[in-house]
C-alpha positions in Angstrom: -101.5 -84.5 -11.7 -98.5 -83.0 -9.6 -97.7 -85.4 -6.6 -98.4 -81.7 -4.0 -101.8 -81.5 -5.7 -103.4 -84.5 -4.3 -106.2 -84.2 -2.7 -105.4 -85.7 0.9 -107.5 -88.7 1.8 -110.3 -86.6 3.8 -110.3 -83.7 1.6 -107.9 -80.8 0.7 -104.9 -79.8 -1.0 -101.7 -80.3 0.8 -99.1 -77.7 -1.1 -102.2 -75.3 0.0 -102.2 -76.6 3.6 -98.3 -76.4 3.5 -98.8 -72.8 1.8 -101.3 -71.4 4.8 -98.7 -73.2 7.4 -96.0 -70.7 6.3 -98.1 -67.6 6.3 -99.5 -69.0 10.0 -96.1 -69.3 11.2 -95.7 -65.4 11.3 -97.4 -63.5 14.2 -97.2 -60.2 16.2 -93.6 -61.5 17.9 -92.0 -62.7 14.8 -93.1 -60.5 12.0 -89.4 -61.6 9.8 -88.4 -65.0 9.6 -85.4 -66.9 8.1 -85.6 -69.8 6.2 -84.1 -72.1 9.2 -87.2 -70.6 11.5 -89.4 -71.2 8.9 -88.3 -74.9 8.9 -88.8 -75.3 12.7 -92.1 -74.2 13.2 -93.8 -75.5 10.0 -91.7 -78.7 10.1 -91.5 -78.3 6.1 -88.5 -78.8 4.5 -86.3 -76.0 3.1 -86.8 -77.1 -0.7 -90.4 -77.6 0.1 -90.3 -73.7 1.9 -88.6 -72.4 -1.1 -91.2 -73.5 -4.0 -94.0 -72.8 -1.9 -92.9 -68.9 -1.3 -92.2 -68.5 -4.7 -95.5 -69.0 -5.6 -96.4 -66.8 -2.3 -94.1 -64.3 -3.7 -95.4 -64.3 -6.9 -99.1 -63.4 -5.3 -98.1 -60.9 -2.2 -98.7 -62.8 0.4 -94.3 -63.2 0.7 -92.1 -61.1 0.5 -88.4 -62.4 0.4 -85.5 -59.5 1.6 -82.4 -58.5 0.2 -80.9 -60.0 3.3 -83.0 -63.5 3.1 -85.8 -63.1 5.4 -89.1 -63.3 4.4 -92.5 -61.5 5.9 -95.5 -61.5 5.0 -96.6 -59.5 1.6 -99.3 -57.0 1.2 -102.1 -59.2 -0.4 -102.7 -60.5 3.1 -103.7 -56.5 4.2 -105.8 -56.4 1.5 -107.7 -59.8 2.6 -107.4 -58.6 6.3 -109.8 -55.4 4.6 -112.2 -57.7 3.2 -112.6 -59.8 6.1 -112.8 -56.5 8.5 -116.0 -54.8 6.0 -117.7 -58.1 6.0 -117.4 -59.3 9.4 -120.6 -59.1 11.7 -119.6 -59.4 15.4 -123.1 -60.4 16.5 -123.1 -63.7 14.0 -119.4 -64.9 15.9 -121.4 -64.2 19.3 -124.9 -65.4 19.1 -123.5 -68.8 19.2 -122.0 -68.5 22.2 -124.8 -66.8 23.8 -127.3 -69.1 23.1 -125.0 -71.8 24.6 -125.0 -69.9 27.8 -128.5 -69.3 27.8 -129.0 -72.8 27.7 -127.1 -73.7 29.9 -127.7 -71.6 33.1 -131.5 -70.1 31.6 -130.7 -66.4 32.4 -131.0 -64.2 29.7 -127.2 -63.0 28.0 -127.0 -59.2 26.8 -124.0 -58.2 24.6 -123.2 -54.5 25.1 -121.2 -51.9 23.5 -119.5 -48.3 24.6 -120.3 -45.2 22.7 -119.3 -42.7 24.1 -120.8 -41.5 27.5 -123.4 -44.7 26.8 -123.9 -47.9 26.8 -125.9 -49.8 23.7 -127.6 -53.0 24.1 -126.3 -54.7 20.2 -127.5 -58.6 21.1 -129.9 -60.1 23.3 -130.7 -63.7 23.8 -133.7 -64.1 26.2 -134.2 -67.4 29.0 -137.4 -69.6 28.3 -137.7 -68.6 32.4 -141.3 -67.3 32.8 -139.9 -64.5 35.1 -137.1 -62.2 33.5 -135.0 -59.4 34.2 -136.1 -56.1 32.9 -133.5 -55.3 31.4 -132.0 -54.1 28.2 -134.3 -54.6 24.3 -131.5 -54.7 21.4 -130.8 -51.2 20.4 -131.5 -49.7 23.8 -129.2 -46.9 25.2 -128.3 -46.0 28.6 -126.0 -43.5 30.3 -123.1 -45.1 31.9 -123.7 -46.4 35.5 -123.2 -48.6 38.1 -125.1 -52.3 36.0 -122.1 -55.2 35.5 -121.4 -54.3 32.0 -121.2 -50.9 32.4 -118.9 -51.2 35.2 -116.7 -53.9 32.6 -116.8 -51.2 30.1 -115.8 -48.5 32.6 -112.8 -50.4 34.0 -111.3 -51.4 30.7 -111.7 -48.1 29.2 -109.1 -47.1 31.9 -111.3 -45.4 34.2 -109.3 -45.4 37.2 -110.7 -46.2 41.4 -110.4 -48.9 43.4 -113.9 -50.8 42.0 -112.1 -50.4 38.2 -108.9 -52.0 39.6 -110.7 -55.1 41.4 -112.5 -55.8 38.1 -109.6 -55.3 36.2 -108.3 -57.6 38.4 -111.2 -60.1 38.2 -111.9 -59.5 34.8 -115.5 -59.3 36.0 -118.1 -57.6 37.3 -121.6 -57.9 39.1 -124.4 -56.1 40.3 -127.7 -55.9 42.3 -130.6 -53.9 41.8 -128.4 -51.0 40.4 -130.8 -50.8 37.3 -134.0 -52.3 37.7 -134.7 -53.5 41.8 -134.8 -57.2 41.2 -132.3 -57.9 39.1 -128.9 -59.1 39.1 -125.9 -59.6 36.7 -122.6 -60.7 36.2 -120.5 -59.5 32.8 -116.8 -59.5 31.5 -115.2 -58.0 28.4 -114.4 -59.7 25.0 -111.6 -58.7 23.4 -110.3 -58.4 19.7 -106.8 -58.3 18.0 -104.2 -55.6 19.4 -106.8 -56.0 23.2 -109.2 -53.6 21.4 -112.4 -53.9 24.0 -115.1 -55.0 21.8 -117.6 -54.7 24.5 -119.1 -56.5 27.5 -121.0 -60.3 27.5 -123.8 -60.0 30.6 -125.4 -62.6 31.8 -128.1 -61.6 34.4 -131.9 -62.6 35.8 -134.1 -61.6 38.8 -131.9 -61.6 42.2 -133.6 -64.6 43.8 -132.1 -66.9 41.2 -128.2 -65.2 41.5 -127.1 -66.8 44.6 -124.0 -67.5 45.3 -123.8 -70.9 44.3 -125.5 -69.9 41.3 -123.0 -67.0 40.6 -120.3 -69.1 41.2 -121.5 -71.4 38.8 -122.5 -68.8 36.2 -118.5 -67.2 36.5 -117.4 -70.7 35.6 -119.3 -70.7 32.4 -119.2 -67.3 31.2 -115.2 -66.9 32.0 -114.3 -69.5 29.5 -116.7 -68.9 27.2 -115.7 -65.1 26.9 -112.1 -66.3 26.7 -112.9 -68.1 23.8 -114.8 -65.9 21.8 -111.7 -63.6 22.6 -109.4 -66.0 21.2 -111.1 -66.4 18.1 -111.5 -63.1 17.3 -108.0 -62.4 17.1 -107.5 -61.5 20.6 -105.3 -62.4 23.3 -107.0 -64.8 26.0 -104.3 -65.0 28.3 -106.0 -62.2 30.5 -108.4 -64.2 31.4 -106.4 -67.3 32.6 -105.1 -66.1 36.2 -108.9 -65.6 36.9 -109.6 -69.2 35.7 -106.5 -71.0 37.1 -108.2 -69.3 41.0 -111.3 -70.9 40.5 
């Protein structure tokens, strides 16, 4: 068997490892990179480089430039396709929701814009015996003044001084605005390119949102967002100022 085919003592192949190394070293500030670059980040070297992206090349997932750079090759568009058609936001989510739900029992709504509306696409309910009113999955609702609305407003570029703060915040919260008794507190999730994917909500009758409580619940749903962000391709950075004040 050829000495890059072993399988590595826990599993795996490592000329494929070293093969998904070089196509990871490319991102959205270095879409051409010479062979020395390719070197540094990777930690390969350059004979290794060289066999591996012929046999890149030879699939699309290189491409090699007159002038010696390489970038990455069509095939990987192609994948990118596939992965886009088959990928179901609510199965990357739901995860993450039902963490959140067990940790602070309030029930955690993921909503999308369409439009002049709002769409309820995901619910995961508290085991709390009283629950908010609020959104069933597939409900509608004009745009208003709830926390996810107001989240979906601001980074849709609505502009006012409330859009700014949550902009600013990268949160928002509201009382009674929907239903009299409830409360909430939401922030976007983001995708590749900071395409807003929609709004994660967590929210419960009032008398359980103090501020201790929505202090606590920021702490949690902050991070948690950011992370979901992150592995969806987006940028997570937007969220870090926020983190870093609390």
């Amino acid at each position: 068997m050829d000495g890059n085919l072993r399988p590595e003592p826990k599993g795996g192949v490592i000329a494929l490892e070293r093969g998904l190394s070089l196509l990871s070293a490319f991102g959205t500030d270095r879409n051409a990179l010479r062979l020395t670059d390719l070197a540094e980040i990777t930690g390969l070297n350059k004979s290794t480089i060289l066999r591996l992206c012929v046999s890149l090349e030879r699939q699309g997932f290189i491409k090699r430039r007159d002038d010696g750079w390489f970038q990455l090759g069509a095939a990987l568009f192609h994948l990118g396709s596939a992965y886009q058609r088959s990928f179901q936001i609510v199965d990357v989510i739901d995860p993450v929701m039902q963490t959140l739900v067990n940790k602070f029992n309030e029930c955690a709504t993921f909503t999308v814009r369409d439009g002049n509306s709002i769409v309820c696409l995901h619910k995961v309910d508290s085991s709390q015996g009283i629950r908010d009113a609020g959104s069933s999955v597939g409900d509608r609702y004009d745009l208003n003044n709830g926390a996810s609305s107001q989240v979906l407003r601001a980074f849709s570029g609505e502009e006012g001084k409330n859009f700014d703060q949550i902009r600013k915040d990268i949160y928002a919260t509201s009382f009674g605005t929907l239903y009299p008794d409830a409360a909430a507190l939401a922030c976007p999730l983001f995708g590749m390119g900071g395409d807003l994917l929609g709004a994660l909500q967590l929210s419960g009758p009032q008398y359980r949102f103090s501020e201790d409580a929505m202090a606590a619940m920021k702490q949690g749903l902050l991070p948690a967002v950011a992370g979901l962000t992150r592995s969806l391709g987006g940028n997570a950075d937007i969220y870090r100022p926020n983190a870093d004040n609390n």
